[in-house]
N, C-alpha and C positions, 0 to 999 in steps of 0.2 A: 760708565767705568772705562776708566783708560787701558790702555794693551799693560802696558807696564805694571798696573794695578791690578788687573786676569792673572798675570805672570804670578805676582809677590802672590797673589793670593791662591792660586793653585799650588806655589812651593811649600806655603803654609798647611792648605793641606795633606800632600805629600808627608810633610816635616811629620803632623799628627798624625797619621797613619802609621808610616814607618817605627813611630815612639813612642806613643803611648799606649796604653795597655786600654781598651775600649769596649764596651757592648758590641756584638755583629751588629745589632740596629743600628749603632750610631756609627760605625764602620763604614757601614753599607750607604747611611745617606751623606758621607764624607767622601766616600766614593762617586756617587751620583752628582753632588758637586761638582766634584773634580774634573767627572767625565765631561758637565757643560760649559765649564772656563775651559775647559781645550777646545769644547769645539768652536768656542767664542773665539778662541784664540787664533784657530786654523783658518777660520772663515775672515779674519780679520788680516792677517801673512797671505795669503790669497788674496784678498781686494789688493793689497799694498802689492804683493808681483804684478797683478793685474797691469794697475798702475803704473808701476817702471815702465811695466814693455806700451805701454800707449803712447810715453811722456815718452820714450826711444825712438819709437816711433816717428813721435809727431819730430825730431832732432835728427832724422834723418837715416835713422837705423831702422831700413825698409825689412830688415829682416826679422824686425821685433823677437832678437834674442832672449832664451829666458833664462834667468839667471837664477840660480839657488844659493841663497844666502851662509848655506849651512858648506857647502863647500868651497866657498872663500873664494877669490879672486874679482874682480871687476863688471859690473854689471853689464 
């Protein structure tokens, strides 16, 4: 499964949680879902930082800065 396809389908989950009216049991294993695409997700934005800063690296950026996508600016 792709990142992007982690993403759609944990929003999906989310979306059912948030909206629909459910059993706790079926709550509960939508949640446990949820909780494993993120961590799919986390462990996958991690390889991919990982990445930058080696490919920075190996370009000449001895100082393999690390960059956070979520606060914007320039890697």
């Amino acid at each position: 499964m792709t990142f992007s396809s982690q993403i759609e389908a944990l929003q999906s989950i989310v979306k059912r949680l948030e909206s629909e009216p459910m059993p706790l049991e079926e709550a509960l294993s939508l949640f446990e879902e949820g909780m494993k695409k993120a961590s799919e997700c986390r462990t996958f934005l991690e390889q991919a930082r990982q990445k930058i800063i080696l490919l920075s690296e190996e370009e000449g950026d001895v100082e393999g800065k690390v960059w956070n996508p979520l606060e914007g600016g320039e890697p």
